[in-house]
DRENVO-351631 format. One record per residue: residue number from 1; residue in one letter; x, y, z of N, C-alpha, C in turn. Coordinates in nm, 3 decimals. Layout:
BEGIN
NUM;a;X;Y;Z;X;Y;Z;X;Y;Z
...
//
This chain:
BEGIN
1;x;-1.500;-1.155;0.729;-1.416;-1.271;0.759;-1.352;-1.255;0.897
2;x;-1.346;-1.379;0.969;-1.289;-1.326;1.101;-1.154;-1.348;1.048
3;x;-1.079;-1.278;1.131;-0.936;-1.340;1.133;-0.878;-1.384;1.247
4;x;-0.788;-1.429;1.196;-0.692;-1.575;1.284;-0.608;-1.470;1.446
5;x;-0.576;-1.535;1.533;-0.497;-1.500;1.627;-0.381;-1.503;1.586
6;x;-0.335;-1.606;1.505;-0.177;-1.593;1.449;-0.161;-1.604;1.294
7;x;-0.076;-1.538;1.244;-0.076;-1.519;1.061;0.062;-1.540;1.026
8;x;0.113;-1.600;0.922;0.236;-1.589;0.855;0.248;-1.450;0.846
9;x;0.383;-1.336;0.793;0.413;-1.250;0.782;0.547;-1.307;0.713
10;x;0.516;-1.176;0.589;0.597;-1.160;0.500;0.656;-1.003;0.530
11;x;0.771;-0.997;0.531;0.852;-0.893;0.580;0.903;-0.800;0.420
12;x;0.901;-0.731;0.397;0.941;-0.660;0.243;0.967;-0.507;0.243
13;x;1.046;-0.504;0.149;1.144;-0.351;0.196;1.048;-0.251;0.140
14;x;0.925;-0.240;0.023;0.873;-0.186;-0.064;0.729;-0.201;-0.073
15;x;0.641;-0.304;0.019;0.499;-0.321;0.018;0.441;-0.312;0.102
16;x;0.381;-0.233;0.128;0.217;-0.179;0.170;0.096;-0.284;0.127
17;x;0.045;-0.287;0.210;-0.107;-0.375;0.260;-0.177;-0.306;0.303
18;x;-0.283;-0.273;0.220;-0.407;-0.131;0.286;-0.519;-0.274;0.240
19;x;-0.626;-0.201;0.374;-0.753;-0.272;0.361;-0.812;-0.259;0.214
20;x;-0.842;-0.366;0.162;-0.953;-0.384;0.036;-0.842;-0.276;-0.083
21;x;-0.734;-0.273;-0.089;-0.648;-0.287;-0.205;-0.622;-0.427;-0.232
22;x;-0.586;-0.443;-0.340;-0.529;-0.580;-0.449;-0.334;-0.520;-0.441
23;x;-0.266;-0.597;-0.372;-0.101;-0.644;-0.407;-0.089;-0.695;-0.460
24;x;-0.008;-0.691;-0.613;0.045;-0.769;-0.666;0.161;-0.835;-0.573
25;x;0.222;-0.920;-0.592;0.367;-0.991;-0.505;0.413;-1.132;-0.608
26;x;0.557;-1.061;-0.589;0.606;-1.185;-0.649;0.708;-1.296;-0.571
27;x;0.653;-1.420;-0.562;0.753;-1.512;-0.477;0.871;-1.566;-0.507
28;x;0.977;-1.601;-0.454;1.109;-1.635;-0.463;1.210;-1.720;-0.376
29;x;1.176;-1.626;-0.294;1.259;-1.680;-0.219;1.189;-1.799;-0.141
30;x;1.278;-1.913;-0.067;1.230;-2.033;-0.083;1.155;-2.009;0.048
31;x;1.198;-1.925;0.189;1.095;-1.947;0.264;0.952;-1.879;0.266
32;x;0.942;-1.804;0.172;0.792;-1.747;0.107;0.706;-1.843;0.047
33;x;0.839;-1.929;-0.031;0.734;-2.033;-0.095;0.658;-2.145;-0.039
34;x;0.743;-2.174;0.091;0.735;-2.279;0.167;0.599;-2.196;0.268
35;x;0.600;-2.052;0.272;0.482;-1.998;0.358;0.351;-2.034;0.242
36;x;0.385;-1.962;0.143;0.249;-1.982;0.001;0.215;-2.118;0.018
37;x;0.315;-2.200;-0.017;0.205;-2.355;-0.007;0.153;-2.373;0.113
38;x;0.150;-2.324;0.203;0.108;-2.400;0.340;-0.025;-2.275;0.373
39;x;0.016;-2.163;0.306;-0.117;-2.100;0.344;-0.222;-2.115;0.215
40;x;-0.196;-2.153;0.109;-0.291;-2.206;0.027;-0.338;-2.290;0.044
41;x;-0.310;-2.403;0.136;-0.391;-2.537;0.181;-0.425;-2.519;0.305
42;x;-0.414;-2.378;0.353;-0.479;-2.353;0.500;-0.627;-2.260;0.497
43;x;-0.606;-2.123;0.533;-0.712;-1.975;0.530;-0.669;-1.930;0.400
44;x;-0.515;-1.905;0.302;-0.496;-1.846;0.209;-0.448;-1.696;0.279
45;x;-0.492;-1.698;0.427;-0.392;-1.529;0.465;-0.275;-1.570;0.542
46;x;-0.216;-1.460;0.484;-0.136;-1.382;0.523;-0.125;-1.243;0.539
47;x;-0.036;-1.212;0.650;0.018;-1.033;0.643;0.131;-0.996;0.547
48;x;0.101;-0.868;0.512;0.243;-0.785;0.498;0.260;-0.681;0.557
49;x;0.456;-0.706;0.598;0.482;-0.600;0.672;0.619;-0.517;0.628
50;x;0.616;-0.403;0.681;0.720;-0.328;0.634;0.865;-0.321;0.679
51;x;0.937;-0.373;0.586;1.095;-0.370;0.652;1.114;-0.286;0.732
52;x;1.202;-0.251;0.859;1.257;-0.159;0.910;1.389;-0.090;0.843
53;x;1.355;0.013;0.800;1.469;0.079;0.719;1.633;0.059;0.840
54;x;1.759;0.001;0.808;1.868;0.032;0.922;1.847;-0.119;0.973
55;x;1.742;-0.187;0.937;1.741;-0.285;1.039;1.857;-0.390;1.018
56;x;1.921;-0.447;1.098;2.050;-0.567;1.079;1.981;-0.702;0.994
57;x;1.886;-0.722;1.056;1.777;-0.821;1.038;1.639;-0.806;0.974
58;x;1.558;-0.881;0.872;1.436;-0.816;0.809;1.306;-0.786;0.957
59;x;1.337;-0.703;0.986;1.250;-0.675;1.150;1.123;-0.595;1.088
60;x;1.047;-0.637;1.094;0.879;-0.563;1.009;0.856;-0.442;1.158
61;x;0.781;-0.344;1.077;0.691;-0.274;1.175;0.638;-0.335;1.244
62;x;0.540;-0.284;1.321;0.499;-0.343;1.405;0.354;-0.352;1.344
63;x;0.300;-0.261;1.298;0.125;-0.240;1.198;0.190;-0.291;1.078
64;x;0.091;-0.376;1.078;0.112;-0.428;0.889;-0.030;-0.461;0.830
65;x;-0.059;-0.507;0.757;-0.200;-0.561;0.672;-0.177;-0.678;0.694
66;x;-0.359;-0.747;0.689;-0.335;-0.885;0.679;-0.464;-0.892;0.557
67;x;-0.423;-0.997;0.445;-0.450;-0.993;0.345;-0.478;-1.136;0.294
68;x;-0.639;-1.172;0.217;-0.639;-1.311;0.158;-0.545;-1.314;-0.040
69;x;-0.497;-1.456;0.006;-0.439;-1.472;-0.165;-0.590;-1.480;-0.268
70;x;-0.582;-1.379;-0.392;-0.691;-1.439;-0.418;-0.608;-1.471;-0.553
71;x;-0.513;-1.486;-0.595;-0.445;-1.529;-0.723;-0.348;-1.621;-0.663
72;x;-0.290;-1.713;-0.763;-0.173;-1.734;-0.724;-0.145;-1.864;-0.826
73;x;-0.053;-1.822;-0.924;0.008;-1.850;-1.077;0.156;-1.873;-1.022
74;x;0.144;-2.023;-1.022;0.299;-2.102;-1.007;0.398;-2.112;-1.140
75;x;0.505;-2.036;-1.168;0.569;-2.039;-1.274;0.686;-2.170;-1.301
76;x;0.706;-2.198;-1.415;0.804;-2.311;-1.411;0.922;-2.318;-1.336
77;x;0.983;-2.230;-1.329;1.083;-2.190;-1.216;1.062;-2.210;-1.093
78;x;0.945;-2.255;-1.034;0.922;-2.273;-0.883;0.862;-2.127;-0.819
79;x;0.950;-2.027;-0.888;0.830;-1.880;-0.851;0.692;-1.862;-0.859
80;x;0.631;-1.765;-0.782;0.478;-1.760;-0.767;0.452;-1.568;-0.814
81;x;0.330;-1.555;-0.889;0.307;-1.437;-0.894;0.178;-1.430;-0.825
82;x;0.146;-1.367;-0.706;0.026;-1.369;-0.637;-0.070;-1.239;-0.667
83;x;-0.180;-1.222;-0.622;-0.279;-1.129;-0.583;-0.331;-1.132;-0.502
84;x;-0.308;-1.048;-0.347;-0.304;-1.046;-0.239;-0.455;-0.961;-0.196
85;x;-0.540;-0.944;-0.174;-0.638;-0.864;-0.114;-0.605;-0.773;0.035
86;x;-0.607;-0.698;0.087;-0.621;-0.648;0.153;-0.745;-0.623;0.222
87;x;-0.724;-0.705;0.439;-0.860;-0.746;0.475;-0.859;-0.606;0.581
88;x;-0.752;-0.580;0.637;-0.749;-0.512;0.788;-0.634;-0.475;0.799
89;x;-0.634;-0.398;0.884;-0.454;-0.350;0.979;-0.464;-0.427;1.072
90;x;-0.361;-0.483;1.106;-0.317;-0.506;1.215;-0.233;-0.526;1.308
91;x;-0.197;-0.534;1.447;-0.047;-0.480;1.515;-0.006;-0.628;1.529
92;x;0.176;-0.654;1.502;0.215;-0.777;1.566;0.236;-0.779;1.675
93;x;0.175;-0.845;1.786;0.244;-0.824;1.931;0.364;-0.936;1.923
94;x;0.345;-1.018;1.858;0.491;-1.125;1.866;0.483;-1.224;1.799
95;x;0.600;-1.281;1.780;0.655;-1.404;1.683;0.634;-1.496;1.751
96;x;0.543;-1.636;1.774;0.552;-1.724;1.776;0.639;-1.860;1.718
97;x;0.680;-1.797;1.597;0.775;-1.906;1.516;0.868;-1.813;1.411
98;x;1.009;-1.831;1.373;1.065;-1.764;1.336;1.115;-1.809;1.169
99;x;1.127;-1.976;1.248;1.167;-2.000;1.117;1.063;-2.140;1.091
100;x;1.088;-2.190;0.954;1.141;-2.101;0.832;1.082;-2.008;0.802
101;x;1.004;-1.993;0.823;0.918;-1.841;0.826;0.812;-1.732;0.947
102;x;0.810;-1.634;0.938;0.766;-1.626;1.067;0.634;-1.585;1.086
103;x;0.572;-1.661;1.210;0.430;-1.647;1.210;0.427;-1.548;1.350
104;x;0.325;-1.489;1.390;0.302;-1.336;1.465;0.173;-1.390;1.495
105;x;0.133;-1.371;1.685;0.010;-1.332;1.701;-0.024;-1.213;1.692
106;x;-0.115;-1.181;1.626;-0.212;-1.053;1.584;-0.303;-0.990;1.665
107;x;-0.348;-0.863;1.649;-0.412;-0.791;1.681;-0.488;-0.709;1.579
108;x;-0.631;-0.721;1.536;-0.684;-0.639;1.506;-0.703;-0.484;1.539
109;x;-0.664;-0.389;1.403;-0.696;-0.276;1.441;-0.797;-0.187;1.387
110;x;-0.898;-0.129;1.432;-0.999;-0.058;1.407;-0.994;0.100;1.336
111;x;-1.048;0.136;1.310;-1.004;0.281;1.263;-1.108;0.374;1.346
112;x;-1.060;0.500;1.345;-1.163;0.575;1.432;-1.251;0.649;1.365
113;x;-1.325;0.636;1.388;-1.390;0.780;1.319;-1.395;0.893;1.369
114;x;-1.342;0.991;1.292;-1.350;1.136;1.388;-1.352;1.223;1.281
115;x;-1.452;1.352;1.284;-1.372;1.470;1.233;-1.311;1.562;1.174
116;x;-1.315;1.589;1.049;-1.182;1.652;0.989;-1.200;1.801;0.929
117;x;-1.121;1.864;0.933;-1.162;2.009;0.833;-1.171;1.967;0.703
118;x;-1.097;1.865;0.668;-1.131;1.854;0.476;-1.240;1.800;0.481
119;x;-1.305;1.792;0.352;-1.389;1.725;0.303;-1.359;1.604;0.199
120;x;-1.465;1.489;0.142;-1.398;1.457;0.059;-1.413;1.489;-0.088
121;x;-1.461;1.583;-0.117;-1.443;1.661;-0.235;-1.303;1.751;-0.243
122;x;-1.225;1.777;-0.105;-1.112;1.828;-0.142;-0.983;1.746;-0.179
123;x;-1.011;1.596;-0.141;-0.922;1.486;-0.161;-0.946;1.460;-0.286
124;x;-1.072;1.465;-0.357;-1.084;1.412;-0.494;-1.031;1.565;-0.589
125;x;-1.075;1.645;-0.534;-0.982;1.716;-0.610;-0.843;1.744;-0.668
126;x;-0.792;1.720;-0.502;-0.657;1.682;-0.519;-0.569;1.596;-0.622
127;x;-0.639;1.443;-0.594;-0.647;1.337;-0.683;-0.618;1.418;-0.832
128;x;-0.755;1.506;-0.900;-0.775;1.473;-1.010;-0.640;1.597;-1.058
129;x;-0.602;1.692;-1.011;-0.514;1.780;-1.016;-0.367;1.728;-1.095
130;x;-0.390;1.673;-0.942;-0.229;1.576;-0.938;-0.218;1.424;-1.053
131;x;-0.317;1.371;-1.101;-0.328;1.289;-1.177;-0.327;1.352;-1.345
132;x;-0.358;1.506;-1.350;-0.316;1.538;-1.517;-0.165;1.606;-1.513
133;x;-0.165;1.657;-1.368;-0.010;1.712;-1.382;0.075;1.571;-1.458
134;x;0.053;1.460;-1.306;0.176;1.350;-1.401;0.143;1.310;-1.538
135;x;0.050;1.342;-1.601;0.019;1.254;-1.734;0.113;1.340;-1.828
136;x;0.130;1.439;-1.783;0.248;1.571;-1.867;0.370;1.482;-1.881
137;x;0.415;1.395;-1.782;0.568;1.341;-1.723;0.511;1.200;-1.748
138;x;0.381;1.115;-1.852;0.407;1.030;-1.889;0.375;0.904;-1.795
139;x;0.336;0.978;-1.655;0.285;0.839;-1.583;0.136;0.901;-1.525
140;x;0.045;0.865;-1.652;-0.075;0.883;-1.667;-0.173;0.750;-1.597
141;x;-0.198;0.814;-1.512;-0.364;0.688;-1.440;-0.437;0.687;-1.576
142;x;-0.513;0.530;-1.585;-0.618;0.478;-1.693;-0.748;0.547;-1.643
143;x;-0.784;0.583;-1.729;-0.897;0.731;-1.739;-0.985;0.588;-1.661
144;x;-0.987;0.440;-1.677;-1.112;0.350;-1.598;-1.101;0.342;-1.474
145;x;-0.958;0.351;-1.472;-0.860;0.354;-1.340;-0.943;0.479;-1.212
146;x;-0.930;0.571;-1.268;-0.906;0.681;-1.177;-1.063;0.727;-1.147
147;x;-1.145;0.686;-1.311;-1.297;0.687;-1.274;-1.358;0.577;-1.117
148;x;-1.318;0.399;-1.129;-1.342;0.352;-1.049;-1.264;0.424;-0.906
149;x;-1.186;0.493;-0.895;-1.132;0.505;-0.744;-1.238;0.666;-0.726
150;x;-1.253;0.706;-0.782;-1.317;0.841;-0.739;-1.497;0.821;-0.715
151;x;-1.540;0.708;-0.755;-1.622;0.668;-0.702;-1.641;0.610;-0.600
152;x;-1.549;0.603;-0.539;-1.579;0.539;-0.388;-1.633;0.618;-0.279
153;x;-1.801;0.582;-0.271;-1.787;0.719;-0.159;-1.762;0.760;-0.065
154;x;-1.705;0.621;0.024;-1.659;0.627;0.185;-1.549;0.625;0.171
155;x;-1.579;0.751;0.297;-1.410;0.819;0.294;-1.294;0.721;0.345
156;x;-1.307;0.639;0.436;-1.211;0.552;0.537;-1.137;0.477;0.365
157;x;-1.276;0.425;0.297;-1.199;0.348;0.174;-1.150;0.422;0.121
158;x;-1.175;0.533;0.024;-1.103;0.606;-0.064;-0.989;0.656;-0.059
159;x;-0.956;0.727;0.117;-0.831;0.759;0.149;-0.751;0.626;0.125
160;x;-0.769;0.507;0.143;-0.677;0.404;0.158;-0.631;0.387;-0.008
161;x;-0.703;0.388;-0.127;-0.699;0.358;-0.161;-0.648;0.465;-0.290
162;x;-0.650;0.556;-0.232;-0.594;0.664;-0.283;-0.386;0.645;-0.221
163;x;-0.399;0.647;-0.087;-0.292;0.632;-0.060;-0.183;0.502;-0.123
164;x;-0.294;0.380;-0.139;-0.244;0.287;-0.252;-0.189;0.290;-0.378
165;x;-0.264;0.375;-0.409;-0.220;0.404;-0.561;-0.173;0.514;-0.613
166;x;-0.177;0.614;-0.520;-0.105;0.746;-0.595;0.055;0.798;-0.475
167;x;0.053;0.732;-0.426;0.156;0.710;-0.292;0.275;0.641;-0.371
168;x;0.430;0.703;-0.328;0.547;0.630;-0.391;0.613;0.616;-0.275
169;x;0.632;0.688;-0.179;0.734;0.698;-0.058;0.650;0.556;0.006
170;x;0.714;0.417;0.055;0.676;0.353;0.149;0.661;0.406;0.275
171;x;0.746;0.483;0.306;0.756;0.524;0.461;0.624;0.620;0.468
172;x;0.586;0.689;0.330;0.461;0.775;0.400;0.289;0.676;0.372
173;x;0.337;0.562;0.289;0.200;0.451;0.311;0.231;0.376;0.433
174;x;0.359;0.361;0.506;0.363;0.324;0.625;0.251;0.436;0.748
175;x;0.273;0.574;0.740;0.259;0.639;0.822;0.109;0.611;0.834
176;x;0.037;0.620;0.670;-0.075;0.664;0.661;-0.164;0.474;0.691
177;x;-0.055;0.365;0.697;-0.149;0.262;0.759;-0.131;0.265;0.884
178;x;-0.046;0.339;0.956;-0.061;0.354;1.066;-0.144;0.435;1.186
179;x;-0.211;0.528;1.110;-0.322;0.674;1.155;-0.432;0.563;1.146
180;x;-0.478;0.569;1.241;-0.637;0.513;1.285;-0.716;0.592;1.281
181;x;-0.710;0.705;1.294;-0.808;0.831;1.302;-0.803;0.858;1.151
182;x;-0.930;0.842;1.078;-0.979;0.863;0.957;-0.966;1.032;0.940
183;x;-1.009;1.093;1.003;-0.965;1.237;0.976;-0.832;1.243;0.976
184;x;-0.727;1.174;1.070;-0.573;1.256;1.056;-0.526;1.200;0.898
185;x;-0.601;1.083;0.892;-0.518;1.005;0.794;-0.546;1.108;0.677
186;x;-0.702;1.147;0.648;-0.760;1.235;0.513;-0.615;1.330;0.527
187;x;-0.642;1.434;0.638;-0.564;1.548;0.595;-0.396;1.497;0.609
188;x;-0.319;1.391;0.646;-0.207;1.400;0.605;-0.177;1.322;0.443
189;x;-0.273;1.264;0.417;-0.269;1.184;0.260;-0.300;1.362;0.180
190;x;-0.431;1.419;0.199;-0.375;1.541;0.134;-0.308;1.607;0.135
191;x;-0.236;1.606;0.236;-0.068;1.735;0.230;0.010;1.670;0.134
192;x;-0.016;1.531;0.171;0.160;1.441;0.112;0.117;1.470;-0.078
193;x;-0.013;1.495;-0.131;-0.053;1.458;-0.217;-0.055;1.615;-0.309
194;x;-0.078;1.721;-0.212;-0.043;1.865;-0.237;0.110;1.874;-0.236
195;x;0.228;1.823;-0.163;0.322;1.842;-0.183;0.372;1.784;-0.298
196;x;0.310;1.713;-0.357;0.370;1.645;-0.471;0.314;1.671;-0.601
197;x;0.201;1.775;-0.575;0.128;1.854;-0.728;0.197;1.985;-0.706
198;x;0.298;1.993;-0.611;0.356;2.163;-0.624;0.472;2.123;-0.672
199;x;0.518;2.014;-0.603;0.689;1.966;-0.708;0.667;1.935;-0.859
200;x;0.577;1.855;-0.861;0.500;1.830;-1.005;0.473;1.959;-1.114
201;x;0.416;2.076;-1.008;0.404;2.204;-1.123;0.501;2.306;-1.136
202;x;0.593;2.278;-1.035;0.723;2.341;-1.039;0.830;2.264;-1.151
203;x;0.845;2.141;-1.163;0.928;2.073;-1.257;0.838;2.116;-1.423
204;x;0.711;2.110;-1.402;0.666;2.145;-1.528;0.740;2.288;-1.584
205;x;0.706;2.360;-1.470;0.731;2.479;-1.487;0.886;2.555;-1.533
206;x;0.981;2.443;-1.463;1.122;2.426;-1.536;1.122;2.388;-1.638
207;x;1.018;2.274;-1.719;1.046;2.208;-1.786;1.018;2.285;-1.982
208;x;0.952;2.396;-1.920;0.902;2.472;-2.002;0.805;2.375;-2.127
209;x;0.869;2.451;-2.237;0.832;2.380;-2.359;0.923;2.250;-2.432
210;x;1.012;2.214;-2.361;1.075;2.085;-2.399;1.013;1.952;-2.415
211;x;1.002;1.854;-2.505;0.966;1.742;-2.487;1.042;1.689;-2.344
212;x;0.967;1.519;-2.300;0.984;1.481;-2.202;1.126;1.470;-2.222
213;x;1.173;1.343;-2.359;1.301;1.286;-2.343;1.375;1.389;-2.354
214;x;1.387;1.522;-2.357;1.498;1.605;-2.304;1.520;1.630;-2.233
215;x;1.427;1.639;-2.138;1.480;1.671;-1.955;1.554;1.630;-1.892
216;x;1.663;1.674;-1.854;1.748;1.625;-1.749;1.861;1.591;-1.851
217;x;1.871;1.627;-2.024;1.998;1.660;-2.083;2.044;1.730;-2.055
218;x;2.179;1.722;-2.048;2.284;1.826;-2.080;2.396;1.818;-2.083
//
C-alpha cells in the first residue's frame, strides 16, 4: 500500500504501532472520533504516536506507526472499539493542522538490514524461556498464541512482533520502533527480554513454594 504524505495522528500515553501488529484502541474522546469518522470515509489510516513523557502538551515522538483501521464497532455511547493494523514506521516532520485533530506530513521509514551476533534461534529461545517463567505468575501466552508468533521466520517481523507482545515498558517499544537497524533492534529486544527472565527467576526464586495469592502478604 502506498502511503499518504500527510496522516491523522493519534497521540497516546501507552500505544505502540509496530509494522503488521493488530492494536486494539479504544475511542472517546470527541476529537478521535471526529478523526475515526473522517478517516473511515477516507484511506481508513492513521498513525500512532507516543506521548512525550513531562510533556505540558500531548507532543508525540517524533517515529510513530502508521496503521490501516481494519475493525471498527461503534458503541451506543458514541465510543468506538477499533482494530488498527500496523503498515510502517514513520518520522513526523510536521503538523500541518492542529486542530481538531492533528494531521503530520510523513516520512517513510525503512529498516536496515545489517548483521548481528544473535541468531534467531536465540530470540526464540528467549521467547519460549521467558513465556513458561510468567505462566508460574499466571500471565500465561495461549499455547496458539505463542505457536503462531514463533513461526514467523523473518527476523525484521518476528522481532517486531515479539517486541509487541511480550514488551510492557512503552518507552522500551518506543526505543525498539525506533532502531532501524534490524540487528541492533534483535540484540536490544533480547537483552530487554533476558532482563526480564532473570527478574522473573529471581521473584520465583523468592517466591519459593507459596501459592501465587500469597505473595506480597504480610
Amino acid at each position: 500500500m502506498d502511503l499518504p504524505e500527510q496522516v491523522a495522528v493519534m497521540t497516546l500515553p501507552n500505544a505502540i504501532l509496530f509494522p503488521r501488529a493488530f492494536l486494539p484502541l479504544h475511542i472517546f474522546e470527541e476529537q478521535y472520533r471526529q478523526m475515526l469518522a473522517e478517516s473511515l470515509m477516507d484511506s481508513r489510516l492513521l498513525a500512532v504516536a507516543l506521548r512525550r513523557e513531562g510533556a505540558a502538551t500531548a507532543m508525540p515522538h517524533s517515529v510513530a506507526g502508521i496503521g490501516v483501521i481494519r475493525t471498527s464497532i461503534r458503541q451506543a455511547d458514541g465510543t468506538s472499539n477499533l482494530v488498527v493494523e500496523g503498515l510502517a514506521r514513520v518520522r513526523i516532520l510536521e503538523f500541518t493542522q492542529l486542530k481538531p485533530y492533528r494531521v503530520a506530513r510523513i516520512q517513510p521509514l525503512d529498516s536496515i538490514a545489517a548483521e548481528s551476533s544473535l541468531a534467531r534461534s536465540e530470540l526464540v529461545a528467549t521467547v519460549r524461556k521467558l513465556t513458561k517463567v510468567r505462566a508460574n505468575f499466571g500471565s500465561e501466552l495461549p499455547a496458539a498464541a505463542l505457536k503462531s508468533l514463533l513461526t514467523v521466520e523473518d527476523l525484521e517481523h518476528l522481532t517486531d512482533l515479539v517486541g509487541h507482545t511480550l514488551l510492557d515498558d512503552s518507552r522500551q517499544k518506543q526505543l525498539l520502533l525506533e532502531t532501524l537497524d534490524v540487528g541492533q533492534r534483535l540484540e536490544r529486544l533480547v537483552s530487554v527480554l533476558q532482563q526480564q527472565l532473570r527478574q522473573a527467576e529471581l521473584w520465583k526464586k523468592l517466591q519459593g513454594d507459596l501459592p501465587n495469592d500469597l505473595v506480597g502478604q504480610n
